[in-house]
CHARMM internal coordinates of N, CA and C (Angstrom, degrees):
IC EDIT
DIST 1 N 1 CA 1.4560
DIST 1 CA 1 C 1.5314
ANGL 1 N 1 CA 1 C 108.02
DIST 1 C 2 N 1.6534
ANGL 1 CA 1 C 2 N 108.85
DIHE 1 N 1 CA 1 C 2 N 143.14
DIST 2 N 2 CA 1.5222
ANGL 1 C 2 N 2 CA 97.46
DIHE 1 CA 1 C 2 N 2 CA -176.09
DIST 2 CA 2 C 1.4877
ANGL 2 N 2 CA 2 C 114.86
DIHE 1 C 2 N 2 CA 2 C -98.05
DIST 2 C 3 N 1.0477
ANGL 2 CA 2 C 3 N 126.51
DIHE 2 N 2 CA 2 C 3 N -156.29
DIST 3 N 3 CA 1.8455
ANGL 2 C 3 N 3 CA 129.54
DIHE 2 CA 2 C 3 N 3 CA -168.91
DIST 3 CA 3 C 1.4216
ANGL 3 N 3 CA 3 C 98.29
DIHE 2 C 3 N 3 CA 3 C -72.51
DIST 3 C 4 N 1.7863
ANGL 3 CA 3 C 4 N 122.65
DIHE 3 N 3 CA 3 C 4 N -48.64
DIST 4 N 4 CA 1.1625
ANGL 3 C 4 N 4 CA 122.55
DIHE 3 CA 3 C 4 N 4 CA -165.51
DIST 4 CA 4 C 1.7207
ANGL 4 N 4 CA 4 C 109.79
DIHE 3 C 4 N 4 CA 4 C -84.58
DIST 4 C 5 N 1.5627
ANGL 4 CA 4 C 5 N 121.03
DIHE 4 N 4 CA 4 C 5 N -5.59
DIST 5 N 5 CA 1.1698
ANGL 4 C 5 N 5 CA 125.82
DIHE 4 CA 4 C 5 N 5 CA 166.23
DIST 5 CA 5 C 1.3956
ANGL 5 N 5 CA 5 C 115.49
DIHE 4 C 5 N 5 CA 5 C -72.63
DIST 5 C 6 N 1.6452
ANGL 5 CA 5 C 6 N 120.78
DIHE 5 N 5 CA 5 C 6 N -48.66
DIST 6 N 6 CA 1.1349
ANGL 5 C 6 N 6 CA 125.62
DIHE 5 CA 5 C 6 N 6 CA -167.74
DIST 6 CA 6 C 1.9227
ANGL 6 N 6 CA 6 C 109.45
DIHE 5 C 6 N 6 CA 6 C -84.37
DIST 6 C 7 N 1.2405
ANGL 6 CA 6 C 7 N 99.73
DIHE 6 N 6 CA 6 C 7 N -14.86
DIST 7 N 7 CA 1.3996
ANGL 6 C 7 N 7 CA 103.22
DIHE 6 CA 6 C 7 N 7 CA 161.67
DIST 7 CA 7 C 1.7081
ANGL 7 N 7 CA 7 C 121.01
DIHE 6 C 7 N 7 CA 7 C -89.94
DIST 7 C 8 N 0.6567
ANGL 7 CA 7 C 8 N 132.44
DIHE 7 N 7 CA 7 C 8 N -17.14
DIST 8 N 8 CA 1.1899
ANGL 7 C 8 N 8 CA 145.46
DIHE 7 CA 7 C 8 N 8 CA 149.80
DIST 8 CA 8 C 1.5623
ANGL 8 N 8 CA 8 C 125.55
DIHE 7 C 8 N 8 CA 8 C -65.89
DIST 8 C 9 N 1.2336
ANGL 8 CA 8 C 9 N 112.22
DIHE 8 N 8 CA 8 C 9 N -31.66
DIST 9 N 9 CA 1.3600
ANGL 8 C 9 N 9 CA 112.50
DIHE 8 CA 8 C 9 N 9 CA 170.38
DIST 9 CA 9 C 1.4837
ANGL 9 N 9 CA 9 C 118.71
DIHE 8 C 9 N 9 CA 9 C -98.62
DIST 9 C 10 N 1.4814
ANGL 9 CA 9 C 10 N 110.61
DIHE 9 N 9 CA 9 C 10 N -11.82
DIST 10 N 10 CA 1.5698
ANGL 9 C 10 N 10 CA 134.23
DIHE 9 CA 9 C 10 N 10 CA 160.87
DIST 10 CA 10 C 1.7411
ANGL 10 N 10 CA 10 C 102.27
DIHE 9 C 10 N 10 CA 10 C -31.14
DIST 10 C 11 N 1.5931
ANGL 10 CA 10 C 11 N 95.50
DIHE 10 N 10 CA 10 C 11 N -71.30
DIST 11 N 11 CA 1.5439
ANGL 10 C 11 N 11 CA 123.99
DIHE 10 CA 10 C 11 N 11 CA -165.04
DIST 11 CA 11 C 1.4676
ANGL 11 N 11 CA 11 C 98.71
DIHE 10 C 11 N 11 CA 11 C -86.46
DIST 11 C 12 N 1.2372
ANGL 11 CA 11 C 12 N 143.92
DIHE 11 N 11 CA 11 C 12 N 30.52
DIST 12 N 12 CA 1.1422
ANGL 11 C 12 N 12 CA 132.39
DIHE 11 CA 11 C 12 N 12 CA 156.33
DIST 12 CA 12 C 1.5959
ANGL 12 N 12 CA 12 C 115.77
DIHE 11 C 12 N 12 CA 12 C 53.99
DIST 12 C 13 N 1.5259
ANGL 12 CA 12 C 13 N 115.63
DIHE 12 N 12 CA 12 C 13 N 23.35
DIST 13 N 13 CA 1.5709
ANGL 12 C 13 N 13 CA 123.69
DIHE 12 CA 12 C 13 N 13 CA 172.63
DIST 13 CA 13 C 1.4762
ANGL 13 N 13 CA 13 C 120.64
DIHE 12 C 13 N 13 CA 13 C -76.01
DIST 13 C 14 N 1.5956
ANGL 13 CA 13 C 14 N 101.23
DIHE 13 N 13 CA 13 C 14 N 122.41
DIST 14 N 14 CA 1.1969
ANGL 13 C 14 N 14 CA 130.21
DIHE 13 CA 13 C 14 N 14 CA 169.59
DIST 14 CA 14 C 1.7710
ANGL 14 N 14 CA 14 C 116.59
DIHE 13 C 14 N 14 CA 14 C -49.58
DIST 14 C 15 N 1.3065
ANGL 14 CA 14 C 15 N 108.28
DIHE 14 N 14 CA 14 C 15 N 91.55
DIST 15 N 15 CA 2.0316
ANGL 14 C 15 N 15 CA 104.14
DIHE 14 CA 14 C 15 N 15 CA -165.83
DIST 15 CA 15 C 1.2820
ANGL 15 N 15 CA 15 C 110.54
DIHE 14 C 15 N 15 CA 15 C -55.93
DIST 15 C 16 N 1.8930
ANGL 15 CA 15 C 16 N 112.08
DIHE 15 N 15 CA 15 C 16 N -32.99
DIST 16 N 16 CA 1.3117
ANGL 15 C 16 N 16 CA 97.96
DIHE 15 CA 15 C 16 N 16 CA -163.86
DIST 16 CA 16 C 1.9358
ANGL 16 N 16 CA 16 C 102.18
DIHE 15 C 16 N 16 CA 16 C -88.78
DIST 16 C 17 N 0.9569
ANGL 16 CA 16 C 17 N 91.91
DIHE 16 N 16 CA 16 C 17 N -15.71
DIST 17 N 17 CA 1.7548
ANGL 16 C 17 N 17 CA 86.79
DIHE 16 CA 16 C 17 N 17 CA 174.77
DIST 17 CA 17 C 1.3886
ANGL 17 N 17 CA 17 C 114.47
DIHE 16 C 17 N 17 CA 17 C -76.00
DIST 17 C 18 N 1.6075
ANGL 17 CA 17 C 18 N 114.07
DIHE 17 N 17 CA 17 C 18 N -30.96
DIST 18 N 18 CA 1.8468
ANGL 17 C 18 N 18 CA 119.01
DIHE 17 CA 17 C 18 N 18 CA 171.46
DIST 18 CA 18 C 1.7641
ANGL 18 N 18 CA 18 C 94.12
DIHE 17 C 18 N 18 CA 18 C -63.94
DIST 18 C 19 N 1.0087
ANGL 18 CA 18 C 19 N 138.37
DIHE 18 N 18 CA 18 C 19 N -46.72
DIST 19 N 19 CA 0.8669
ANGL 18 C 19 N 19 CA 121.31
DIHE 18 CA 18 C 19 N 19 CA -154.93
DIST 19 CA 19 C 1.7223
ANGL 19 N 19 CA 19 C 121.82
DIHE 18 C 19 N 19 CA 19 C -68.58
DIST 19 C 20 N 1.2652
ANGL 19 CA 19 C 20 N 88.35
DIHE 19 N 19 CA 19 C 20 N -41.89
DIST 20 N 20 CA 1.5639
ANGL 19 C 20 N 20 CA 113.51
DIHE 19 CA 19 C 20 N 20 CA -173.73
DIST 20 CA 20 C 1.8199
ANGL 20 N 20 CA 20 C 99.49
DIHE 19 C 20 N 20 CA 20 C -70.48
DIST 20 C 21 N 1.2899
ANGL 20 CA 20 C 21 N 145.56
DIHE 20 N 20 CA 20 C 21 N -39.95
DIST 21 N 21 CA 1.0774
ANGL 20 C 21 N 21 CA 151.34
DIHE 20 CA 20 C 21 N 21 CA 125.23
DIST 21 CA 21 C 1.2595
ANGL 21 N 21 CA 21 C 101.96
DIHE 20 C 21 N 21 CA 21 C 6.08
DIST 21 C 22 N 1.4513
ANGL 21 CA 21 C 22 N 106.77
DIHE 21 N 21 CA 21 C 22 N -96.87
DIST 22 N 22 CA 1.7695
ANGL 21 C 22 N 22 CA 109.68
DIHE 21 CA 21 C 22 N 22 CA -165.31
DIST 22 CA 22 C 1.5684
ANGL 22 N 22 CA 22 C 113.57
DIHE 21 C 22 N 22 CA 22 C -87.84
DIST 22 C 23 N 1.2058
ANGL 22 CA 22 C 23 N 125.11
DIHE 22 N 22 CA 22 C 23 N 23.19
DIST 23 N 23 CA 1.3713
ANGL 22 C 23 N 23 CA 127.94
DIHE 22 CA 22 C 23 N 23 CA 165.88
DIST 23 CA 23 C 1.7853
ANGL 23 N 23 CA 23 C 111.20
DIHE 22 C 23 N 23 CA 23 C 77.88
DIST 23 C 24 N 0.9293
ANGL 23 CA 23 C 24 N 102.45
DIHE 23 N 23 CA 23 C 24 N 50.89
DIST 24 N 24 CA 1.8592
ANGL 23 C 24 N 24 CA 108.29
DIHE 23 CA 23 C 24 N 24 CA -167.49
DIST 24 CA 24 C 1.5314
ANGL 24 N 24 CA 24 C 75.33
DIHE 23 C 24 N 24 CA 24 C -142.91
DIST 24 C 25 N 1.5991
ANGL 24 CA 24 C 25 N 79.47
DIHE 24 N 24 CA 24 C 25 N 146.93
DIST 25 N 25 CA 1.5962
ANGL 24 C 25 N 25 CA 111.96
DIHE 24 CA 24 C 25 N 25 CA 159.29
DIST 25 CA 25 C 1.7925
ANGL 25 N 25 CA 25 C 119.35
DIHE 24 C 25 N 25 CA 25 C -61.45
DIST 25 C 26 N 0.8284
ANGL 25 CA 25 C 26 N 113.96
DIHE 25 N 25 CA 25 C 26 N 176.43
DIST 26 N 26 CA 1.7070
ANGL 25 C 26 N 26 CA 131.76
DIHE 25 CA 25 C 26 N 26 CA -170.73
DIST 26 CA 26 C 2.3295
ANGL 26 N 26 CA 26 C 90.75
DIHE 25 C 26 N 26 CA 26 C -98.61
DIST 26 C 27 N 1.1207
ANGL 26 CA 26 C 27 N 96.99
DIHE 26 N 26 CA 26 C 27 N -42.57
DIST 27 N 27 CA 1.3469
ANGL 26 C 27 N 27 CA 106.27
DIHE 26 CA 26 C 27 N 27 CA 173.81
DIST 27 CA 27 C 1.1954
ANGL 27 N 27 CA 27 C 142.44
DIHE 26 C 27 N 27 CA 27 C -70.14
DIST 27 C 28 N 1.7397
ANGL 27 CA 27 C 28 N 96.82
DIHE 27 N 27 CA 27 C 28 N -16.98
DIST 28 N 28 CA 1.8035
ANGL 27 C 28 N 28 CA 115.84
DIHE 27 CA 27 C 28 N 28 CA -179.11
DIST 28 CA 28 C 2.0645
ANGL 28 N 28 CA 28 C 87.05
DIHE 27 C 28 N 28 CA 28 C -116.73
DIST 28 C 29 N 0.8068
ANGL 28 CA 28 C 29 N 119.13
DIHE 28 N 28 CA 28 C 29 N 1.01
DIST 29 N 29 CA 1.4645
ANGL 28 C 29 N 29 CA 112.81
DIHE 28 CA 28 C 29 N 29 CA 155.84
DIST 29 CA 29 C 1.6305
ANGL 29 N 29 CA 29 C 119.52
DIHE 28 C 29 N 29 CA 29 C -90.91
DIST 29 C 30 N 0.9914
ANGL 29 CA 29 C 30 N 99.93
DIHE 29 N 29 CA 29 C 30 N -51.55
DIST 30 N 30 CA 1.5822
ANGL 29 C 30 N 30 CA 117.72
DIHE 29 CA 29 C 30 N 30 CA 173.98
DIST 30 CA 30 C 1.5296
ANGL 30 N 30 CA 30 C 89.34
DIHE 29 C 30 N 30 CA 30 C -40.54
DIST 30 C 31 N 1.9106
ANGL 30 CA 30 C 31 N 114.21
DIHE 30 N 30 CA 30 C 31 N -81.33
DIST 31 N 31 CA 1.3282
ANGL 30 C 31 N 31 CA 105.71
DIHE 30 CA 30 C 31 N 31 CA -163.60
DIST 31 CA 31 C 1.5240
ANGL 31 N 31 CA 31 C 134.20
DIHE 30 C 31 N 31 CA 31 C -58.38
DIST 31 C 32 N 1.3377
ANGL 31 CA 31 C 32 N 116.43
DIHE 31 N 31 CA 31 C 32 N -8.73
DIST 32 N 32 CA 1.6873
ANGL 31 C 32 N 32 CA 144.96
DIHE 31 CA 31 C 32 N 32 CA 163.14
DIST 32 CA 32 C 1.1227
ANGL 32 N 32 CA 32 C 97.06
DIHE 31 C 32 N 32 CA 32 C -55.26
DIST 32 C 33 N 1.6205
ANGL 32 CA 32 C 33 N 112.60
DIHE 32 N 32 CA 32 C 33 N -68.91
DIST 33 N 33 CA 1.6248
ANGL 32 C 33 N 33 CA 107.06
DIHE 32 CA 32 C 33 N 33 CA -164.14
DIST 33 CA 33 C 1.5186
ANGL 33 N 33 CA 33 C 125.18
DIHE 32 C 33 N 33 CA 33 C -69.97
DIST 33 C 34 N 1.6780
ANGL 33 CA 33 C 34 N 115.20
DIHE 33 N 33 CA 33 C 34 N -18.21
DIST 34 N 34 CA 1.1373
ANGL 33 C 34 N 34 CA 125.21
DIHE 33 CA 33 C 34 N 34 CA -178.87
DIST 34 CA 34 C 1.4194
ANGL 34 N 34 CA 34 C 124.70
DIHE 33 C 34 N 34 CA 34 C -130.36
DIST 34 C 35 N 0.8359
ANGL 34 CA 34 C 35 N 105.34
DIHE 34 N 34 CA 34 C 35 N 14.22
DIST 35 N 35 CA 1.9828
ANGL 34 C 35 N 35 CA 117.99
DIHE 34 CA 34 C 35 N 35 CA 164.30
DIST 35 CA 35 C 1.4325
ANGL 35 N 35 CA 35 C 119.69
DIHE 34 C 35 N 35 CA 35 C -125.73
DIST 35 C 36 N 1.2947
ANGL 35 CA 35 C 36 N 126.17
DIHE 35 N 35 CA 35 C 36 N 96.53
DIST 36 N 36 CA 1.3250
ANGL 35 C 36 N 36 CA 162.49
DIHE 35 CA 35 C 36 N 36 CA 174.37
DIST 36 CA 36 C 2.1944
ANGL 36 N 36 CA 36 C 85.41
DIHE 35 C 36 N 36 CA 36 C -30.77
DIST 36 C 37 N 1.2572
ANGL 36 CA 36 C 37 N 112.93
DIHE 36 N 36 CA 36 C 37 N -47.27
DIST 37 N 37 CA 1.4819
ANGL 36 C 37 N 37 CA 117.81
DIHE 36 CA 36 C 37 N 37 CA -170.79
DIST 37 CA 37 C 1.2324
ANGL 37 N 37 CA 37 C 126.55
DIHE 36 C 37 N 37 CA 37 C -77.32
DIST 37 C 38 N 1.7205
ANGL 37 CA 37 C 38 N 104.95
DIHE 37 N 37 CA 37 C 38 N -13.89
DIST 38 N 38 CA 1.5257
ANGL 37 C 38 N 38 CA 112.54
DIHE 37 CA 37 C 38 N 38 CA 166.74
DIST 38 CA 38 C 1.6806
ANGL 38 N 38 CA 38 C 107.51
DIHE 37 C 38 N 38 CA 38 C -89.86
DIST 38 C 39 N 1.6094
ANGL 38 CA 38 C 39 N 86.19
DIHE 38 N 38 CA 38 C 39 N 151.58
DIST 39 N 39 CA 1.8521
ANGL 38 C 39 N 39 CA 122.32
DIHE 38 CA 38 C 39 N 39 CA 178.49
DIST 39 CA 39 C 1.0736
ANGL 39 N 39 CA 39 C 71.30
DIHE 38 C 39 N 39 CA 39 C -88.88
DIST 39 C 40 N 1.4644
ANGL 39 CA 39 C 40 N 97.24
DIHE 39 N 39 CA 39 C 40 N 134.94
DIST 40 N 40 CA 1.6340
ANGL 39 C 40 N 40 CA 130.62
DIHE 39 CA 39 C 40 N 40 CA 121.94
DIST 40 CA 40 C 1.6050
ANGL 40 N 40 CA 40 C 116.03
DIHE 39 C 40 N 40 CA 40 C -86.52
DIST 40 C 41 N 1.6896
ANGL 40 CA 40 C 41 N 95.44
DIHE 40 N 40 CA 40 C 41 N 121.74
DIST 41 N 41 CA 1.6813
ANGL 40 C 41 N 41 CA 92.23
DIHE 40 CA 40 C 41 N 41 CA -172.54
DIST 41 CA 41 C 1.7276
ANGL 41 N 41 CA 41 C 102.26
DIHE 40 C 41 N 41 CA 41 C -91.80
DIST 41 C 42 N 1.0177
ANGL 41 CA 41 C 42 N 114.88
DIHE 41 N 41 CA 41 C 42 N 171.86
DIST 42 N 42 CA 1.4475
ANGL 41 C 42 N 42 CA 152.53
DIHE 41 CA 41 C 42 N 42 CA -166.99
DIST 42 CA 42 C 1.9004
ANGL 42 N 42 CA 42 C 86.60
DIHE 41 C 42 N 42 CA 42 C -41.88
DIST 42 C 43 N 1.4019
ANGL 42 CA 42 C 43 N 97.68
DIHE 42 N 42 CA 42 C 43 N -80.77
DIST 43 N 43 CA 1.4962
ANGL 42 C 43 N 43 CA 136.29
DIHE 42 CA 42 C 43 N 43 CA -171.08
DIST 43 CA 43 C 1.3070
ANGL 43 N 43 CA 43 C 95.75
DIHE 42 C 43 N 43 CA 43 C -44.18
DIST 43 C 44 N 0.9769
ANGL 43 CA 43 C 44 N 125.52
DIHE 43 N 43 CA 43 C 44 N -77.73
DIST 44 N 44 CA 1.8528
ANGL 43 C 44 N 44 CA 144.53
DIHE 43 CA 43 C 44 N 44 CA 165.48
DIST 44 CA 44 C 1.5371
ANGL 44 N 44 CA 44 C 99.90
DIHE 43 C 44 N 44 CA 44 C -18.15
DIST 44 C 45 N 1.5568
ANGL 44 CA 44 C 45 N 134.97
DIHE 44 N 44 CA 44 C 45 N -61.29
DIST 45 N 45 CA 1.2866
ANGL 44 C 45 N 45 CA 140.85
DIHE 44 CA 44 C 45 N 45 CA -165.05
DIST 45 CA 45 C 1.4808
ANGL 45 N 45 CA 45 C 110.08
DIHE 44 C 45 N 45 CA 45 C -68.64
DIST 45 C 46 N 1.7721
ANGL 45 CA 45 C 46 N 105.29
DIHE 45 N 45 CA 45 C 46 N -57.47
DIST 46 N 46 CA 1.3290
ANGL 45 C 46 N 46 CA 107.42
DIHE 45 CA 45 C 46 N 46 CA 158.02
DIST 46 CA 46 C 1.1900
ANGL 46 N 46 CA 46 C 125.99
DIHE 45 C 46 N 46 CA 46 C -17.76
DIST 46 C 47 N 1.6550
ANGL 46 CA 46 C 47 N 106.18
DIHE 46 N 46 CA 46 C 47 N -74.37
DIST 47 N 47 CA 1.3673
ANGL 46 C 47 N 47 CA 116.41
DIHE 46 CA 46 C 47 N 47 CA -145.04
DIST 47 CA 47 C 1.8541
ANGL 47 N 47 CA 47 C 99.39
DIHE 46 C 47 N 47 CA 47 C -76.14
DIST 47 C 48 N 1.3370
ANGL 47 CA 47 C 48 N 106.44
DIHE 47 N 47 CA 47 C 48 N -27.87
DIST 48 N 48 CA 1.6517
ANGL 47 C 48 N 48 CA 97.84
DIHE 47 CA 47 C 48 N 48 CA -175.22
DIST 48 CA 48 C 1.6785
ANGL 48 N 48 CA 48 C 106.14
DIHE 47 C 48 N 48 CA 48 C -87.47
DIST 48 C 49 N 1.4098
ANGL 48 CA 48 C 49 N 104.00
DIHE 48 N 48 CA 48 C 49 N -17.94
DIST 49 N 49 CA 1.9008
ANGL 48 C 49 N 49 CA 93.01
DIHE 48 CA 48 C 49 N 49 CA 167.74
DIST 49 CA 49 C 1.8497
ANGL 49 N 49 CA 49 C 114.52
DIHE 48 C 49 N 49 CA 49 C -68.55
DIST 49 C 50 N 1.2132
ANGL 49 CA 49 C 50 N 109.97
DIHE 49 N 49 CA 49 C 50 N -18.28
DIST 50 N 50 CA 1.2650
ANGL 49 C 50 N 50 CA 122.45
DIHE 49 CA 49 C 50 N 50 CA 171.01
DIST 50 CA 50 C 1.3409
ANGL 50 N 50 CA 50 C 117.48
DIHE 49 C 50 N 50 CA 50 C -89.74
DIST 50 C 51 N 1.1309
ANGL 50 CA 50 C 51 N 132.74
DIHE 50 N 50 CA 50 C 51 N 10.10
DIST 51 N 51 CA 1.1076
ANGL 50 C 51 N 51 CA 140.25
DIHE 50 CA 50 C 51 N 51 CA -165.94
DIST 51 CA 51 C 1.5990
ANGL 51 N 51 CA 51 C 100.93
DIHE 50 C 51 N 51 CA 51 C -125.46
DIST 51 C 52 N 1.1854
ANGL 51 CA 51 C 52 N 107.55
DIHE 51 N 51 CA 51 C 52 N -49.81
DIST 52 N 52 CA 1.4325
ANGL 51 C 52 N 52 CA 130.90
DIHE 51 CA 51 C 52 N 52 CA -159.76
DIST 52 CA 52 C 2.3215
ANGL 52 N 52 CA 52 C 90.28
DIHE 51 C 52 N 52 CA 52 C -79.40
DIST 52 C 53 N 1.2008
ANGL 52 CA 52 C 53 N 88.28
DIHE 52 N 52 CA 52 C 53 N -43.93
DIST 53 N 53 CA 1.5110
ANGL 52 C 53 N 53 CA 96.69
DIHE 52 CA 52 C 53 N 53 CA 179.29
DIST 53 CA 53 C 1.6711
ANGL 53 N 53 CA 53 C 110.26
DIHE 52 C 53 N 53 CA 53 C 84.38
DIST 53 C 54 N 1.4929
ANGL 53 CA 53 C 54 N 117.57
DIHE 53 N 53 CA 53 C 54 N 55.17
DIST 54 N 54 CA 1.3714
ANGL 53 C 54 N 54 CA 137.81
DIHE 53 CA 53 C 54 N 54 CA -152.64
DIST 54 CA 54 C 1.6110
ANGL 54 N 54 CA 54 C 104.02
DIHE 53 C 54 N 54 CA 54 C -146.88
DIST 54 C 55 N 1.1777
ANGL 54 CA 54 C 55 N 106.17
DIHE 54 N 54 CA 54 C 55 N 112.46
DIST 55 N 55 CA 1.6797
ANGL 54 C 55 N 55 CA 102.64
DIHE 54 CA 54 C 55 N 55 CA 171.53
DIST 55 CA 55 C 1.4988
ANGL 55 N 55 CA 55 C 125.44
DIHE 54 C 55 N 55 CA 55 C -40.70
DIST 55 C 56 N 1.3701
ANGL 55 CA 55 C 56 N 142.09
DIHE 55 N 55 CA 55 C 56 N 110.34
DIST 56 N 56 CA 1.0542
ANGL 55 C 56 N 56 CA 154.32
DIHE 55 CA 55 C 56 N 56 CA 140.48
DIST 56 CA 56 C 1.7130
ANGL 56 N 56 CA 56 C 101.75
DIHE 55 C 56 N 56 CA 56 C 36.09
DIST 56 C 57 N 1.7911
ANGL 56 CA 56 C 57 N 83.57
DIHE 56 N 56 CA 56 C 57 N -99.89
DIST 57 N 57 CA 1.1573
ANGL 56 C 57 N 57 CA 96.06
DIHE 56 CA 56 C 57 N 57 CA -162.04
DIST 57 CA 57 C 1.4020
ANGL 57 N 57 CA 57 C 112.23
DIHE 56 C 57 N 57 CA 57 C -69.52
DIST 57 C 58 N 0.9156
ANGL 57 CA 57 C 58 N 162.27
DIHE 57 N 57 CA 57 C 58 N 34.33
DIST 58 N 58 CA 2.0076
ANGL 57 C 58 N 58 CA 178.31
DIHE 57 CA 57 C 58 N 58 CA -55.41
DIST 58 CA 58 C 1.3163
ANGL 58 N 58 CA 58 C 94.00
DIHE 57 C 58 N 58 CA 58 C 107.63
DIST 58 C 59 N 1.1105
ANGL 58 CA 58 C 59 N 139.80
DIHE 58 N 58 CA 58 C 59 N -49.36
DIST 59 N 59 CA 1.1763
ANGL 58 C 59 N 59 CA 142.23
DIHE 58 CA 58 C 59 N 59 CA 146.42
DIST 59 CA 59 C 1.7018
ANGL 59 N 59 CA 59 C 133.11
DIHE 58 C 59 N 59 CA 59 C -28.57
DIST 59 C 60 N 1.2365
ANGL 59 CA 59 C 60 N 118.02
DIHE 59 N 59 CA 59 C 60 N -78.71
DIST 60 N 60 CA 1.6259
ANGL 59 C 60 N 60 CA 124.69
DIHE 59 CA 59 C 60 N 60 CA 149.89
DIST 60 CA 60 C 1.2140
ANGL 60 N 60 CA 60 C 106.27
DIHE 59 C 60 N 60 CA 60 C -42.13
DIST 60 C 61 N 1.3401
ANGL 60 CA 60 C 61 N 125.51
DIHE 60 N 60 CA 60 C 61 N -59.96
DIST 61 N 61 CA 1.4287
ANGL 60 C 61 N 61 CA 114.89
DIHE 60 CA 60 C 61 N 61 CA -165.78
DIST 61 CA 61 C 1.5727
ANGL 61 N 61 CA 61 C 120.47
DIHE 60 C 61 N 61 CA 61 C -53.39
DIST 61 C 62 N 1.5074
ANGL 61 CA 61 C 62 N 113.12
DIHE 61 N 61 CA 61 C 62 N -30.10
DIST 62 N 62 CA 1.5155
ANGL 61 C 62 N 62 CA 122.27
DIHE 61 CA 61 C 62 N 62 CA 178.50
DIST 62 CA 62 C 1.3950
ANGL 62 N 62 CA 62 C 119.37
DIHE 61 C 62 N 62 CA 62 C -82.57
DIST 62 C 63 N 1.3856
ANGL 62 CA 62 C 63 N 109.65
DIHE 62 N 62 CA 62 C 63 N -17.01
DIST 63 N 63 CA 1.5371
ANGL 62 C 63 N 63 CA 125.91
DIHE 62 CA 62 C 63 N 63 CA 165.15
DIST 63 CA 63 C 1.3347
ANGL 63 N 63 CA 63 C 99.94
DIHE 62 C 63 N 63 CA 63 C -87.22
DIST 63 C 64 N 0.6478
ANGL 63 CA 63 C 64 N 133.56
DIHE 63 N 63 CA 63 C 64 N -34.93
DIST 64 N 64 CA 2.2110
ANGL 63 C 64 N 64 CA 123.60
DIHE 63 CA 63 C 64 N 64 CA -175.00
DIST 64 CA 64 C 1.5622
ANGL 64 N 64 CA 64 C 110.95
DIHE 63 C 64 N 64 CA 64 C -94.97
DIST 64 C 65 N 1.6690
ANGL 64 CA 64 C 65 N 107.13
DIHE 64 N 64 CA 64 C 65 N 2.89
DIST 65 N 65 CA 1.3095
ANGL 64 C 65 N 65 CA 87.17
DIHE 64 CA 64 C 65 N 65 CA -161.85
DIST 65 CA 65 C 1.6951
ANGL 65 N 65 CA 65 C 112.42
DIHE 64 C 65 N 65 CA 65 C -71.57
DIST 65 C 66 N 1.6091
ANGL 65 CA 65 C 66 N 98.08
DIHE 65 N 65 CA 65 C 66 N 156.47
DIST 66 N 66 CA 1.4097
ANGL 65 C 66 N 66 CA 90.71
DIHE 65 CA 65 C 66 N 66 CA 173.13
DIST 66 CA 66 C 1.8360
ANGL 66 N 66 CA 66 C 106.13
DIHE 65 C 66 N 66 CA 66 C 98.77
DIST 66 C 67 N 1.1466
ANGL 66 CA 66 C 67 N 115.39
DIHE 66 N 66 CA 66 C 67 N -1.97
DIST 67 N 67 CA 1.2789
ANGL 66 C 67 N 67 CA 133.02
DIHE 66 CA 66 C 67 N 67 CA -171.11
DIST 67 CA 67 C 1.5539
ANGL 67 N 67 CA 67 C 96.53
DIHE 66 C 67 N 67 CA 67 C -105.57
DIST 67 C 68 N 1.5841
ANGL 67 CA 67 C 68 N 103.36
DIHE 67 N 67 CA 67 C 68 N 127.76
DIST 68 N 68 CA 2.0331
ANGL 67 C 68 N 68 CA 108.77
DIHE 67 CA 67 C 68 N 68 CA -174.38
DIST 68 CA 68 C 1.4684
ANGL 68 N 68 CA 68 C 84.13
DIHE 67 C 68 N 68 CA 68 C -144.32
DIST 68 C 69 N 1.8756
ANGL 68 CA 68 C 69 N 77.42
DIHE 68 N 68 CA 68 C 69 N 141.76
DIST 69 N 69 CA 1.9051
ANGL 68 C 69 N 69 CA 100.92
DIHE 68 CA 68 C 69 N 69 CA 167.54
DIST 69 CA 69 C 1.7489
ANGL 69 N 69 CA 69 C 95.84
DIHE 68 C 69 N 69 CA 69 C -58.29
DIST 69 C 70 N 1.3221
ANGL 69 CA 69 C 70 N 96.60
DIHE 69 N 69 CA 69 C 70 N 168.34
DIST 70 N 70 CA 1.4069
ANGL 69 C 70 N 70 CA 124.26
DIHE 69 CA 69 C 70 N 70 CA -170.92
DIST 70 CA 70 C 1.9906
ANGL 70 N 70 CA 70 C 90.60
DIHE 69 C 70 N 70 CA 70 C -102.01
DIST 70 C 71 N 1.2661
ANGL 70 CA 70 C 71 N 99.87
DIHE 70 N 70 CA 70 C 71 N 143.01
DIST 71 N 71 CA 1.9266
ANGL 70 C 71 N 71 CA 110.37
DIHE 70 CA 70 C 71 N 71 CA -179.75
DIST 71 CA 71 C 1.6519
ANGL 71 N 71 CA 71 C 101.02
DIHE 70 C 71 N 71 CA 71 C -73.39
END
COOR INIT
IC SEED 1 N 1 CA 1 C
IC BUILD
């Protein structure tokens, strides 16, 4: 499961109702939440922190976490 799966299942969110919200399939959520190989785009994060009704950036930050500049 990926960051945005296990956060999503944190909050007890309904995929096919997130989806329909921000104009995504039930199928490109699914594959977000459970394929390590899918992008989450920019637009996509937005639109479900707005959806979700969750500040942005608290948002990105829980999806990136664990992510360090290079020395």
């Amino acid at each position: 499961m990926t960051k945005l799966g296990l956060y999503l299942t944190k909050r007890s969110v309904n995929k096919s109702d997130l989806a329909r919200k921000i104009g995504a399939t039930k199928q490109r959520i699914d594959k977000l939440s459970n394929n390590d190989k899918s992008k989450l785009l920019l637009s996509e994060a937005y639109l479900i922190a707005l959806a979700l009704q969750v500040d942005i950036t608290d948002f990105v930050k829980e999806m990136c976490d664990g992510l360090e500049l290079k020395d």
